[in-house]
C-alpha positions as CSV (number, residue, x, y, z in Angstrom):
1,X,-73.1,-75.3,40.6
2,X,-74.5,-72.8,37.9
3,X,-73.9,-69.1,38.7
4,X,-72.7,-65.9,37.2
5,X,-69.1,-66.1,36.2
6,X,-66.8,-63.3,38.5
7,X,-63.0,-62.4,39.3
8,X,-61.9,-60.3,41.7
9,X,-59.1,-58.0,41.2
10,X,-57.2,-54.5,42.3
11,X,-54.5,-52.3,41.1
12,X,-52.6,-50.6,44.1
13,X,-55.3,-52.0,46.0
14,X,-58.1,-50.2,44.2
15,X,-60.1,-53.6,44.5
16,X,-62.8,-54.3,41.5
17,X,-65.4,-57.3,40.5
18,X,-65.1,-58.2,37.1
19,X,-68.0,-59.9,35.7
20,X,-67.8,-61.6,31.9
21,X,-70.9,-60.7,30.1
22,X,-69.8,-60.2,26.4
23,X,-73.4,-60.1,24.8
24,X,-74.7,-57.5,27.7
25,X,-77.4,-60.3,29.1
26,X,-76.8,-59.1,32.8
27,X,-79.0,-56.7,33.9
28,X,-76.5,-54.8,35.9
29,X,-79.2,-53.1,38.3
30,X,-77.5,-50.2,40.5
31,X,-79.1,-52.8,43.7
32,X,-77.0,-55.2,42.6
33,X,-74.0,-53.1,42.2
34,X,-74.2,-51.7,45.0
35,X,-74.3,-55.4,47.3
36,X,-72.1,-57.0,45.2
37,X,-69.5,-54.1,46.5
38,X,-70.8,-54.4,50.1
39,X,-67.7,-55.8,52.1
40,X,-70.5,-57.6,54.1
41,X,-73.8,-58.9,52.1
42,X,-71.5,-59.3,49.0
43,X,-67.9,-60.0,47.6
44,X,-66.4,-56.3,48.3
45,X,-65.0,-54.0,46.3
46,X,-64.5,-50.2,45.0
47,X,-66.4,-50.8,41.7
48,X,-67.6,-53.3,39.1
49,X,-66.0,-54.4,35.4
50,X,-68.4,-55.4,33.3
51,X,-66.9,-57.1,29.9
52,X,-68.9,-56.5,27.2
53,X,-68.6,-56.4,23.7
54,X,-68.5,-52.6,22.8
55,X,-70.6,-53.9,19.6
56,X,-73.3,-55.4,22.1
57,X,-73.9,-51.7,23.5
58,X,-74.0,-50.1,20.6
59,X,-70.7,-48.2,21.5
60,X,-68.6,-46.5,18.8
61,X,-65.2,-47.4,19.7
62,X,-61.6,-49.1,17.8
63,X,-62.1,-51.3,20.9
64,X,-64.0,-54.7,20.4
65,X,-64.5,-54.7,24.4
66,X,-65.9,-52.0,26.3
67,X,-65.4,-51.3,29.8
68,X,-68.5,-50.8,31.5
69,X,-67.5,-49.2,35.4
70,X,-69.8,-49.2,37.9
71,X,-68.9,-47.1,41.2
72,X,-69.7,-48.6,44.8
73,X,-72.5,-47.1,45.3
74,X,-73.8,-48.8,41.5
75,X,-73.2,-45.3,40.3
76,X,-72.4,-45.1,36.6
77,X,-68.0,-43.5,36.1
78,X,-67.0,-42.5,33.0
79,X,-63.4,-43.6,33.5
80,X,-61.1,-45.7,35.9
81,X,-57.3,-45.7,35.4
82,X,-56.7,-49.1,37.5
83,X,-59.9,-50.4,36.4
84,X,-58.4,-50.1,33.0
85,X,-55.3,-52.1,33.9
86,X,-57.3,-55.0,35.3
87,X,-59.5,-55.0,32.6
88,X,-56.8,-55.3,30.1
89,X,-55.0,-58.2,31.8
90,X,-58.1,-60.1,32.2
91,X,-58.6,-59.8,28.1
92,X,-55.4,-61.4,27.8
93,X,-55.2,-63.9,29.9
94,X,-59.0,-65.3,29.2
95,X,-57.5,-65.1,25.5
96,X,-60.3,-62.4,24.4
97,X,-57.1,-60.0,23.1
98,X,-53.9,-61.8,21.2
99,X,-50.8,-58.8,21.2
100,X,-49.8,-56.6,23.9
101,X,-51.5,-53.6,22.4
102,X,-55.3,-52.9,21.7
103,X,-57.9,-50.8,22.4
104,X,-60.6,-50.4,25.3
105,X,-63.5,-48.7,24.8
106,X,-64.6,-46.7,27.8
107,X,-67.3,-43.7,28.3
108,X,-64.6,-41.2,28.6
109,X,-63.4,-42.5,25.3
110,X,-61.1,-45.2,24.2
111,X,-57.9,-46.3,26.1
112,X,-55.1,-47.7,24.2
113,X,-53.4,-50.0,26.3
114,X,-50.1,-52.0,26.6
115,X,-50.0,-55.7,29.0
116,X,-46.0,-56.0,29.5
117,X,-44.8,-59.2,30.2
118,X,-44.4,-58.8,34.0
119,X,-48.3,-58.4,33.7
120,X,-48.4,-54.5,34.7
121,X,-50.0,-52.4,32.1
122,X,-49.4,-49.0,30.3
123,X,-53.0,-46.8,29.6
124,X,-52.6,-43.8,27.4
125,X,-55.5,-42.0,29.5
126,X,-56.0,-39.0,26.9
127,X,-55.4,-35.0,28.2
128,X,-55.3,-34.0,31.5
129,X,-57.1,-30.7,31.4
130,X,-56.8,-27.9,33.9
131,X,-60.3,-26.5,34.1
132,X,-60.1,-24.0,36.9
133,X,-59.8,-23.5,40.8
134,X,-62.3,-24.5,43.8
135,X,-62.0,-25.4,47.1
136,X,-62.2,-28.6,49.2
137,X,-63.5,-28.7,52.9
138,X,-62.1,-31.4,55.1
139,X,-62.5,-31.1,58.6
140,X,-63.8,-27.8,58.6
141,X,-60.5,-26.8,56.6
142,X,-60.6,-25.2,53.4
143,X,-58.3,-26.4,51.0
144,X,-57.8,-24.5,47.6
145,X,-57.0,-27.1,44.4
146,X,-57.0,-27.0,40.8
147,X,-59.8,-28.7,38.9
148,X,-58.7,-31.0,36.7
149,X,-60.5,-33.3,33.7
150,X,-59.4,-37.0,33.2
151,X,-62.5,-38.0,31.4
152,X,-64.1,-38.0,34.8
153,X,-63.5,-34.9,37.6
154,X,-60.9,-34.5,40.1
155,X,-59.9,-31.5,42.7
156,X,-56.0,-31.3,43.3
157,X,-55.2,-29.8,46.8
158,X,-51.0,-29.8,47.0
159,X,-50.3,-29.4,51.1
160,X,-47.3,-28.5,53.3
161,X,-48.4,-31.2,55.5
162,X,-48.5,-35.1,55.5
163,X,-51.0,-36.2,53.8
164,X,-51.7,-39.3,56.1
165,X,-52.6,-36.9,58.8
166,X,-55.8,-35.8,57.0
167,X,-59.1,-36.9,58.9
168,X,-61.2,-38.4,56.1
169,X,-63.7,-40.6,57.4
170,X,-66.7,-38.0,57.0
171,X,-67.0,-37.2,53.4
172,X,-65.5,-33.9,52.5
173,X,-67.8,-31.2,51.1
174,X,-66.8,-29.3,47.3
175,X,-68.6,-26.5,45.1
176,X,-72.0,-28.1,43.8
177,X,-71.9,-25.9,41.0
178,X,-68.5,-26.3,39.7
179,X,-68.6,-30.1,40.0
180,X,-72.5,-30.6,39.3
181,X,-71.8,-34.3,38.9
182,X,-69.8,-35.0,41.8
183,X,-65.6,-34.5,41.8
184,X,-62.9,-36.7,43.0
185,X,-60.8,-35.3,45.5
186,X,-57.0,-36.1,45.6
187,X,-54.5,-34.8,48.3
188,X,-50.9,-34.6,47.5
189,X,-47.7,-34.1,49.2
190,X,-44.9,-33.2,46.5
191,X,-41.6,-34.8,47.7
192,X,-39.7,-34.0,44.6
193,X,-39.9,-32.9,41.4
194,X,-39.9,-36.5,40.0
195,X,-42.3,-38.4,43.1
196,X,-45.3,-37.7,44.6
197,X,-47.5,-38.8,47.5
198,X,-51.4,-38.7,47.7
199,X,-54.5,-39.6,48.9
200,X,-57.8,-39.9,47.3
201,X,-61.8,-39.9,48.2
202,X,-63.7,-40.8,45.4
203,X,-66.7,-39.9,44.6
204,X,-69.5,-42.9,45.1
205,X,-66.8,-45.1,47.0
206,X,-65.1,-43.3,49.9
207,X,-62.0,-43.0,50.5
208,X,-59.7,-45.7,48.5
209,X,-56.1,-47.4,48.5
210,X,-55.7,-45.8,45.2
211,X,-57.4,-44.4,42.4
212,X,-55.6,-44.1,38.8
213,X,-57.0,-41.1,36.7
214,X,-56.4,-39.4,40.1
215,X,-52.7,-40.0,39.9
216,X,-52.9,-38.4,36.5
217,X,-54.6,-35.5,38.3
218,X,-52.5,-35.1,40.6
219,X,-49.7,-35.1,38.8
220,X,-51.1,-32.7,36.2
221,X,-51.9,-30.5,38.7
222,X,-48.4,-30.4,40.4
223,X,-47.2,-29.8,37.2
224,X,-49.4,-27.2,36.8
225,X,-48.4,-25.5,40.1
226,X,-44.5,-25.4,39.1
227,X,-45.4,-23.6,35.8
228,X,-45.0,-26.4,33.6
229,X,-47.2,-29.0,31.6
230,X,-45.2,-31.9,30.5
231,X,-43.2,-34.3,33.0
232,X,-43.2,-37.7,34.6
233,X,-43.3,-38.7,38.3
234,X,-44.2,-41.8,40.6
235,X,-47.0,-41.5,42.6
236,X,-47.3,-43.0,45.9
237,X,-50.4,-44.1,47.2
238,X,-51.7,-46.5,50.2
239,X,-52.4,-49.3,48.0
240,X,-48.5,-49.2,45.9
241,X,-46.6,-47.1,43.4
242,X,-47.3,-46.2,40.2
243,X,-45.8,-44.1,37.0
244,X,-47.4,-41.2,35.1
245,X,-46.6,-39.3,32.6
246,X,-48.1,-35.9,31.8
247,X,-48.1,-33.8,28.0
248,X,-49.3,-31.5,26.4
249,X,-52.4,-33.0,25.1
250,X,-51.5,-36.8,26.0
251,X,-50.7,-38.8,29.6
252,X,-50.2,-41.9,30.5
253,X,-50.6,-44.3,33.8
254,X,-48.4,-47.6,34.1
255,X,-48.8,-49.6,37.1
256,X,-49.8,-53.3,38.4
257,X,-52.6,-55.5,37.5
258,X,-53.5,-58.4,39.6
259,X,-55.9,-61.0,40.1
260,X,-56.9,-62.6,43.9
261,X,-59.4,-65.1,42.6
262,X,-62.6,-66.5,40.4
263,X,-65.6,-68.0,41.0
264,X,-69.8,-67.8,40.5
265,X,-71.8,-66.0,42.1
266,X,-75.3,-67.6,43.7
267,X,-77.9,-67.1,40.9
268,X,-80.9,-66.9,43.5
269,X,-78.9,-64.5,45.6
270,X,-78.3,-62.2,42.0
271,X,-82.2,-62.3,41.5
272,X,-83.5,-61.8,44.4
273,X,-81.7,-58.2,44.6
């Protein structure tokens, strides 16, 4: 069987395609995006990894391998902090990387990264920086949040009340002008200075099991909100646990990285999309 070479892959749940293409030969059409993510007419998943030789796109980056993200919706992201860790382990296992520690290029910039032995994997994801205030509706329920830059958007909304009681299944609305480009909008319960609990609706997905520069967000933001701008904390979201750590300047997201399976895709189903 000849076909286009895929893995399939989450971190916390946060569920990608991966798709080998080091000399950028795939024309990764937004249709094809879009119904490879389908969880009916396609494999299913919150976003695409495309492998690619930074190089073959003409990137500037210390990385040889970029990673090119694709939202749900075949939407182009700048950034993705669990797309990062999958990304990483897959270079080391398929033999593309040979240490721990190297560089991956990515629209919001590069990403040094470390794959531990356990197979989880440290990002340094760049600053978190607070950009402001806005408001989130959910429900018909405003909720204030900080604004906060990962490389890509987020909106921070810290509430008294359990997060899992939020009704999310119709897209909450946000400022059009402050986030022009769309935001990603994380709601957090703080359980102690040191842990966290959220969930997140990302733009061009939905709601997901996790997203990972929103933990960064999130936990810049609490941060923020306590008067401070350096600290660590776990983060707990549907899809697991992970670690962030927030400076001035600097962050970093460690968490898991794991793979469910491999295979081809159908060439005549890819071209006829």
């Amino acid at each position: 069987m000849g076909g286009i070479e895929f893995l399939k892959g989450h971190g916390t749940q946060n569920d990608f395609v991966l798709l080998p293409d080091a000399s950028a030969r795939l024309e990764l059409t937004q249709a094809r995006v879009a119904a490879l993510c389908d969880r009916r007419r396609g494999l299913g998943a919150d976003g695409v990894l495309r492998v690619v030789r930074s190089a073959a796109l003409g990137v500037e980056s210390e990385g040889e391998w970029f990673m090119d993200y694709r939202n749900a919706d075949g939407s182009i992201a700048e950034m993705c902090g669990n797309g990062v860790r999958v990304f990483a382990r897959y270079l080391v296992e398929a033999g593309l990387e040979q240490g721990s520690d190297f560089v991956v290029g990515t629209r919001a910039g590069d990403r040094p990264v470390r794959v531990h032995p356990d197979r989880s994997v440290t990002v340094h994801m760049g600053p978190a920086r607070i950009t402001g205030t806005s408001v989130a509706i959910v429900g018909g329920r405003e909720l204030s949040g900080v604004a906060v830059d990962v490389g890509n958007p987020h909106l921070v909304s810290a509430l008294d009340d359990d997060v899992a009681t939020l009704e999310l299944a119709d897209a909450p609305r946000y400022d059009g002008d402050f986030f022009p480009d769309g935001v990603n909008l994380e709601f957090v319960n703080v359980l102690d200075a040191e842990s966290l609990r959220m969930r997140v609706y990302e733009r061009g997905v939905g709601e997901t099991r996790a997203c990972g520069t929103g933990t960064v967000a999130a936990v810049a933001a609490t941060l923020h909100l306590a008067g401070t701008d350096s600290g660590e904390s776990t983060v707990d979201v549907p899809g697991g646990r992970v670690t962030v750590t927030v400076e001035r300047g600097a962050s970093t997201l460690t968490g898991p990285a794991v793979f469910v399976g491999r295979g081809e895709l159908d060439e005549s189903w890819w071209n006829s999309l």
